[in-house]
C-alpha positions as a Markdown table, in Angstrom:
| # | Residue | x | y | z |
|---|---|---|---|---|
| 1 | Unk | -5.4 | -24.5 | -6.1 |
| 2 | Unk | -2.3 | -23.9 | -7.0 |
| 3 | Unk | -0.7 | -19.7 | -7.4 |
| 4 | Unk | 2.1 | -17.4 | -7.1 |
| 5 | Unk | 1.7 | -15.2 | -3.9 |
| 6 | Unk | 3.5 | -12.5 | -1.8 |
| 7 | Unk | 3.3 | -13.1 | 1.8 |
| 8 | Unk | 2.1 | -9.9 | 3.1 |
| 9 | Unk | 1.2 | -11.6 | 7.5 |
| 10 | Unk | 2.7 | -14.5 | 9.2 |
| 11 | Unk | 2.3 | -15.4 | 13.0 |
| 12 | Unk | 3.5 | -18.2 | 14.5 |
| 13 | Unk | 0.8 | -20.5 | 15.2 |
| 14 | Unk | 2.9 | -23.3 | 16.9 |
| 15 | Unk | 6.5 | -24.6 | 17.4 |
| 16 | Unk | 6.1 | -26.0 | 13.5 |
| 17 | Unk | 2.9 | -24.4 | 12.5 |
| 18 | Unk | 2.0 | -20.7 | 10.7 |
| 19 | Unk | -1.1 | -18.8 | 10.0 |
| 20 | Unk | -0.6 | -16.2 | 6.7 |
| 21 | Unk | -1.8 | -14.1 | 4.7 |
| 22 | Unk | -0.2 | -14.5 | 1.0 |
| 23 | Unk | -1.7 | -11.9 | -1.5 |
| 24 | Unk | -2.1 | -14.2 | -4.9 |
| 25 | Unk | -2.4 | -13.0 | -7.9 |
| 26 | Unk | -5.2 | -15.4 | -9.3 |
| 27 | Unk | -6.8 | -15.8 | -6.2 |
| 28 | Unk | -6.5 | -12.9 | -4.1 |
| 29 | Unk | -6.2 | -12.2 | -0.7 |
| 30 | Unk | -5.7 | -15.9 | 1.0 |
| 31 | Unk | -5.5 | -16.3 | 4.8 |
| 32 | Unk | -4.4 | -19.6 | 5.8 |
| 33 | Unk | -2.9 | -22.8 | 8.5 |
| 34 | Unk | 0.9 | -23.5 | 7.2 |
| 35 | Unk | 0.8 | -27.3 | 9.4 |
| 36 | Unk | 4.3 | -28.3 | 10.3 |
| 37 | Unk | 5.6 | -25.1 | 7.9 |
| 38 | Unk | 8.9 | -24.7 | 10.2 |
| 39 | Unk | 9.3 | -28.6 | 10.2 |
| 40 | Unk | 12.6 | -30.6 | 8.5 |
| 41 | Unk | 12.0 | -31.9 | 4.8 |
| 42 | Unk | 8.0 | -30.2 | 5.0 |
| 43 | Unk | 7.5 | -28.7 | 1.9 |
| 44 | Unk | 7.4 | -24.9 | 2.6 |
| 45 | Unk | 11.3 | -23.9 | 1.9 |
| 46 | Unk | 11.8 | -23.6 | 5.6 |
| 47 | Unk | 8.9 | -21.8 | 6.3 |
| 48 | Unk | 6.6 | -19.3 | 4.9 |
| 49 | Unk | 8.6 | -15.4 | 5.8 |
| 50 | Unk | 7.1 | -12.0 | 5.2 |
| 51 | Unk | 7.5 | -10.1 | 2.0 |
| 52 | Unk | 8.7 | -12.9 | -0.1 |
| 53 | Unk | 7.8 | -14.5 | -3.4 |
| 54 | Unk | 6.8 | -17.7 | -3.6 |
| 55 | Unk | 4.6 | -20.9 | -5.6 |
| 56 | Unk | 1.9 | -21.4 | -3.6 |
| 57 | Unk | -0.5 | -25.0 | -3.2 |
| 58 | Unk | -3.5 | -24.5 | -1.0 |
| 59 | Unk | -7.1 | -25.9 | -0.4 |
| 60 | Unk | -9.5 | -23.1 | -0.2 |
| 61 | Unk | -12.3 | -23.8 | 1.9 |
| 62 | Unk | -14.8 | -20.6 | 1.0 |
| 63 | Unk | -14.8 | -17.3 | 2.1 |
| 64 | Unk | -14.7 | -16.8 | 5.6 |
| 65 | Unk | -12.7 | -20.0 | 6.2 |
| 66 | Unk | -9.0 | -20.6 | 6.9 |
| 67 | Unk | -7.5 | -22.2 | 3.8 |
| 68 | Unk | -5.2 | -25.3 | 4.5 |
| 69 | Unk | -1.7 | -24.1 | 2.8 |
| 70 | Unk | -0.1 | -27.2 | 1.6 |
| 71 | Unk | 3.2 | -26.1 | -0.3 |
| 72 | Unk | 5.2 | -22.8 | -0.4 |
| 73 | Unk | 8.4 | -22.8 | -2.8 |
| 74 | Unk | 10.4 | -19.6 | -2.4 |
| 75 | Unk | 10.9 | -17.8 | -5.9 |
| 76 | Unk | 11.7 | -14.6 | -4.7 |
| 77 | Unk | 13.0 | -13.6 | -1.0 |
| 78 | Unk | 13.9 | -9.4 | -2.2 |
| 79 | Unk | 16.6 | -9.5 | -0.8 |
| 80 | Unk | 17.8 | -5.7 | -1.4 |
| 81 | Unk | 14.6 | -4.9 | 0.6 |
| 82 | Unk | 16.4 | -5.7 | 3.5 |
| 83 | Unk | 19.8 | -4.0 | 3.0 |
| 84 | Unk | 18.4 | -0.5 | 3.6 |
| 85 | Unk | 15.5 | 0.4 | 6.8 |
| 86 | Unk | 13.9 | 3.2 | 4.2 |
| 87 | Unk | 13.2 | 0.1 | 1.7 |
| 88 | Unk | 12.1 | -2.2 | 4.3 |
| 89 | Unk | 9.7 | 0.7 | 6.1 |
| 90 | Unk | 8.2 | 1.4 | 2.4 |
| 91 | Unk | 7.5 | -2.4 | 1.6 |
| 92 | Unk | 6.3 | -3.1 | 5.0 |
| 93 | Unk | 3.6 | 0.2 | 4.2 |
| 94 | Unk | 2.7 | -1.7 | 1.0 |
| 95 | Unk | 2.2 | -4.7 | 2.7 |
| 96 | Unk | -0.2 | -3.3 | 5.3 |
| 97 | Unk | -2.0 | -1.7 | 2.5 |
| 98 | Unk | -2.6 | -4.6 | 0.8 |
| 99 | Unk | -4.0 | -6.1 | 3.7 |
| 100 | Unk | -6.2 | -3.4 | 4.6 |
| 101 | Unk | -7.4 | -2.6 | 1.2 |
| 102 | Unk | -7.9 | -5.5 | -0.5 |
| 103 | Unk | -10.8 | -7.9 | 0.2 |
| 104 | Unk | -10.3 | -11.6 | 0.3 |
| 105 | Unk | -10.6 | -13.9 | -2.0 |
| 106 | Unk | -11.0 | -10.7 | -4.8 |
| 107 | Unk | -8.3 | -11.6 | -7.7 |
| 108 | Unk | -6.5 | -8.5 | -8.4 |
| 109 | Unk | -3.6 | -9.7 | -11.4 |
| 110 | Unk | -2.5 | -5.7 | -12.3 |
| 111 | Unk | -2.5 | -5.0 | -8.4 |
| 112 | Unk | -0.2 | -8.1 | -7.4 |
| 113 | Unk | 2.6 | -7.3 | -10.9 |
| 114 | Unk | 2.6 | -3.8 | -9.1 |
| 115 | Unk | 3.6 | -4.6 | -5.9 |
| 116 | Unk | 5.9 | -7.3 | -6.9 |
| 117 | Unk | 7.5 | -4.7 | -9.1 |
| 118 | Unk | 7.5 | -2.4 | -6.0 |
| 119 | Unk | 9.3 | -4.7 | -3.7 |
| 120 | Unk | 11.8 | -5.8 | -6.5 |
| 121 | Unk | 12.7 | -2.2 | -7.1 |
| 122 | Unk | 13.3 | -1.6 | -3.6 |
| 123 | Unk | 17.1 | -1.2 | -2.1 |
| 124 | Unk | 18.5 | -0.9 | -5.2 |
| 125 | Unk | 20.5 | 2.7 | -4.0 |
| 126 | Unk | 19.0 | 5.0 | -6.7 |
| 127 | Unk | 16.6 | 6.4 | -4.0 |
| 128 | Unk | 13.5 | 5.9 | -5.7 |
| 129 | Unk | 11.6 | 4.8 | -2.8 |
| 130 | Unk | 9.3 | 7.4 | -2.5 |
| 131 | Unk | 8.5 | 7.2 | -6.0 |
| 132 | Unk | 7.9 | 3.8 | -5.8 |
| 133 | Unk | 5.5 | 4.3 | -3.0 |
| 134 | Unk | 3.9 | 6.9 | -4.3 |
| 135 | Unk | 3.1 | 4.9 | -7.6 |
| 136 | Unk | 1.9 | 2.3 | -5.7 |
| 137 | Unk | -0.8 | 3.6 | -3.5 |
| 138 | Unk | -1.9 | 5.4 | -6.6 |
| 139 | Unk | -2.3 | 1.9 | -8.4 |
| 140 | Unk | -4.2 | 0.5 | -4.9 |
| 141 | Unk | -6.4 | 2.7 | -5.0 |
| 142 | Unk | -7.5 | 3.2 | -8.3 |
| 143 | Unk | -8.1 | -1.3 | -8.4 |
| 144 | Unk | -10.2 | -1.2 | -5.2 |
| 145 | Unk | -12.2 | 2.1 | -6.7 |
| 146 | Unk | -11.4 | 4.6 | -4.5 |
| 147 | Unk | -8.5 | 6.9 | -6.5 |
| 148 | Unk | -9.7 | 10.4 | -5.4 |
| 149 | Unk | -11.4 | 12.9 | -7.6 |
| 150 | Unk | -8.5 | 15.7 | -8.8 |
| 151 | Unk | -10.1 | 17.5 | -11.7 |
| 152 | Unk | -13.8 | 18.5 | -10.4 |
| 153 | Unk | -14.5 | 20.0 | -7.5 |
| 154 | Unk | -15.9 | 17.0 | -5.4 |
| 155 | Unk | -18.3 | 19.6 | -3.2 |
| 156 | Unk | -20.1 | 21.5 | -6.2 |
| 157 | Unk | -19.3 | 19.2 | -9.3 |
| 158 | Unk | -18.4 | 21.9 | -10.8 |
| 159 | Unk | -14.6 | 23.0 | -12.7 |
| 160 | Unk | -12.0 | 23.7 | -10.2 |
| 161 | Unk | -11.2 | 27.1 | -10.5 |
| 162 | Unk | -6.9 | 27.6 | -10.5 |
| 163 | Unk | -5.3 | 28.0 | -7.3 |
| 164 | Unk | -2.4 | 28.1 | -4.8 |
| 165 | Unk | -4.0 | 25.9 | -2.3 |
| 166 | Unk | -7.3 | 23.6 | -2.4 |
| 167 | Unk | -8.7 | 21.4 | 0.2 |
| 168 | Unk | -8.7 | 17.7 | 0.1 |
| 169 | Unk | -12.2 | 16.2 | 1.2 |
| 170 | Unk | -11.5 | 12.6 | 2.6 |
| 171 | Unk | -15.4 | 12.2 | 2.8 |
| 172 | Unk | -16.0 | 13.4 | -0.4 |
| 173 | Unk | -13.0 | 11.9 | -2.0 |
| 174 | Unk | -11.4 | 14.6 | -3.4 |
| 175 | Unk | -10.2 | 18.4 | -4.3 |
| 176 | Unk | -12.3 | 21.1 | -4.0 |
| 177 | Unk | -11.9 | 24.6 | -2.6 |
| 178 | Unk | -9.6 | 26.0 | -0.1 |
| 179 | Unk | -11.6 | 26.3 | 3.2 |
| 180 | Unk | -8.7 | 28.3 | 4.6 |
| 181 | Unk | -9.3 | 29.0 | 8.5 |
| 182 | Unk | -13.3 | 28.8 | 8.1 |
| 183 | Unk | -14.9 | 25.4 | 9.5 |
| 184 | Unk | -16.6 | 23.2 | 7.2 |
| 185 | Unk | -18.1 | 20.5 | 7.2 |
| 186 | Unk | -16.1 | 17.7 | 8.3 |
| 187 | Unk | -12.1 | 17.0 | 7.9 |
| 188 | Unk | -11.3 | 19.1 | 5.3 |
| 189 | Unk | -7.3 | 19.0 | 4.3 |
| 190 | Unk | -5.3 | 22.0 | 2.6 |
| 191 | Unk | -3.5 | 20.8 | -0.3 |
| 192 | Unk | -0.8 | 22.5 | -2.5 |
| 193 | Unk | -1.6 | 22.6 | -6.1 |
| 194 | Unk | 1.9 | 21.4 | -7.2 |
| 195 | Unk | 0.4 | 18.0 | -5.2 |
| 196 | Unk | -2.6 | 17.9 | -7.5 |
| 197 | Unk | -0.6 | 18.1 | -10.7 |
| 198 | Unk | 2.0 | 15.5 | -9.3 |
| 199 | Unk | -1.4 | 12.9 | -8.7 |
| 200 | Unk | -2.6 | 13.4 | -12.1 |
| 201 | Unk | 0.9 | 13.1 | -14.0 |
| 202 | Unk | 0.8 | 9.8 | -12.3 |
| 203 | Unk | -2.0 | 8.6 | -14.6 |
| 204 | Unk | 0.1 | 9.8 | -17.9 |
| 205 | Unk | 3.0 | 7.7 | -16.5 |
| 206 | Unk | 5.4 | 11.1 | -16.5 |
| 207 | Unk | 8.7 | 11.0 | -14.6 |
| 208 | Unk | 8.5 | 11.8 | -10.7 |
| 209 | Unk | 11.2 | 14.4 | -10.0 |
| 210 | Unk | 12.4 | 13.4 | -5.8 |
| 211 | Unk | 12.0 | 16.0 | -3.1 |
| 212 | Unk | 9.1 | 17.3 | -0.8 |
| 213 | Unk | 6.6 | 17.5 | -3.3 |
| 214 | Unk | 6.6 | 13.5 | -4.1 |
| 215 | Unk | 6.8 | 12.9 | 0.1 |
| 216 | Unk | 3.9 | 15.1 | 0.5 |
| 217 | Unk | 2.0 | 13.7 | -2.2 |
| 218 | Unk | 2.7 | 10.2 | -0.5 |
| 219 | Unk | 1.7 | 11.7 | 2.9 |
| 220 | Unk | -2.0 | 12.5 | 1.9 |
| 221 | Unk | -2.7 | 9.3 | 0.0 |
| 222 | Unk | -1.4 | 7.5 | 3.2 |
| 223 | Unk | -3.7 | 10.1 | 5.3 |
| 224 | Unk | -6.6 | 8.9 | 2.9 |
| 225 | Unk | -6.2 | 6.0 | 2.7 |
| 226 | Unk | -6.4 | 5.5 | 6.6 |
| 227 | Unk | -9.7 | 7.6 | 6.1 |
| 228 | Unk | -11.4 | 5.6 | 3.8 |
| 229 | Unk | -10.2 | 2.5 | 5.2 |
| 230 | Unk | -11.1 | 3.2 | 8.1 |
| 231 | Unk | -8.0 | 1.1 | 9.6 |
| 232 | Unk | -4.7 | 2.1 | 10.6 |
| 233 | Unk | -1.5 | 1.6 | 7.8 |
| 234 | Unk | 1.1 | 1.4 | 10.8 |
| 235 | Unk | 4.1 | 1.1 | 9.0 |
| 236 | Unk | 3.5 | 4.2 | 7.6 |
| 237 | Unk | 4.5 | 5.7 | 11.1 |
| 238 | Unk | 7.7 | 5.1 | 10.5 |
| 239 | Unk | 7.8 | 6.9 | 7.7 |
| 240 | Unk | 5.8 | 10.5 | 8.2 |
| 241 | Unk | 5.5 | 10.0 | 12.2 |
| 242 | Unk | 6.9 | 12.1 | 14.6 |
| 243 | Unk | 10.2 | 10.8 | 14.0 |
| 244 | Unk | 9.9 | 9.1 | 11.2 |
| 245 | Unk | 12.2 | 9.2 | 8.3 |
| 246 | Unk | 9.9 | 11.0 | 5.8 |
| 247 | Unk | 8.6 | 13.1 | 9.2 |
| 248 | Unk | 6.9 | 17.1 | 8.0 |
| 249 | Unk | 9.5 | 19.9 | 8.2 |
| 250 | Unk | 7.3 | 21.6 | 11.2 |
| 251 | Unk | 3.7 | 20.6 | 12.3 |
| 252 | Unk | 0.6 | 19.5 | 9.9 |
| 253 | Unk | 1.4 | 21.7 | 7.6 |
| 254 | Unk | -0.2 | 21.8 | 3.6 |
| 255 | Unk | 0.4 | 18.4 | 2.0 |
């Protein structure tokens, strides 16, 4: 088969050798050997890097089996990605949700134009890269069918009655209503309403103003996403950990 993919995992296998994961976009998630990938005159542009662009050849072998890549042609390294550490933390995040999120061997074409969209809008110095984030974990998790439930209460099915503050249900996938200080059943989040309306502007395509708001926003799709992953987006500690960039002003606080 032959494909453009992103490279979203690379470890070195051998002195010459590479195993990857290259997300692409008529195929899908493909893990893979790269044989002799670092070697003189071999026919993967010097190797295969993370978070680049390229054509890709490969025999696929069925799911469950390592493909054998055969060719990787670099079209597109991003550079600006790596001019600034707040780009390169963001695309790093979308990598790892890719790879967490996306199930191999399942073509996602809209899914791949997005994130190669992402990454080329990256490190351009407007400071969208929260935005772009936000945008894209949004479009993740509405292709692998789980974008969360913002305009019925997901506990009664009922209308959600205007409010302040709701709670976020990572169980239930959704808003419903604030459980303040009482315990409920299971991890309930509290969730400004401002962050509601931001999540469903998203789906009319409307501008994304910077600030808080978008970085909260961004914080609680990351936080669901871990949930209903059930594995750990790590490069997203570097953004809202203790002392990451995007860190809370004080505590847990209301996303």
């Amino acid at each position: 088969m032959s494909d453009v993919a992103i490279c979203v995992r690379r470890w070195d296998w051998s002195e010459t050798s590479q195993t990857v994961s290259l997300f692409a976009r008529g195929a899908g998630l493909i893990r893979g050997i790269a044989k002799g990938a670092k070697r003189e005159r071999a026919p993967f542009s010097g190797g295969v890097e993370l978070m680049t662009k390229g054509g890709l050849v490969a025999i696929v072998r069925g799911h469950g089996k390592l493909a054998t890549i055969t060719e990787w042609d670099l079209i597109d390294p991003y550079p600006a990605v790596r001019r600034s550490l707040e780009a390169f933390y963001v695309g790093s995040a979308m990598l790892d949700l890719i790879h967490a999120g996306v199930t191999d061997e399942d073509p996602h074409q809209k899914l791949f134009d997005v994130l190669d969209r992402s990454l080329g809008a990256l490190g351009d110095g407007n400071g969208d890269e929260p935005a772009t984030l936000l945008r894209f974990q949004w479009a993740l998790l509405g292709e692998i069918g789980l974008r969360p439930e913002l305009s019925r209460d997901v506990s009664s099915g009922g209308d959600l009655e205007p409010a302040r503050i709701f709670g976020f249900s990572p169980r239930l996938g959704g808003l419903t209503v604030d459980p303040g200080s009482e315990p409920g059943n299971g991890t309930v989040w509290r969730v400004r309403s401002e962050t509601g309306e931001l999540l469903r502007g998203l789906d009319r395509d409307q501008p994304l103003s910077g600030g808080r708001a978008v970085l909260r926003a961004n914080q609680l799709l990351g936080a669901y996403a871990r949930e209903v992953l059930e594995r750990e987006v790590h490069a997203m500690r570097f953004l809202f950990g203790p002392k990451g960039l995007w860190s809370p002003e004080s505590g847990p606080g209301v996303k």
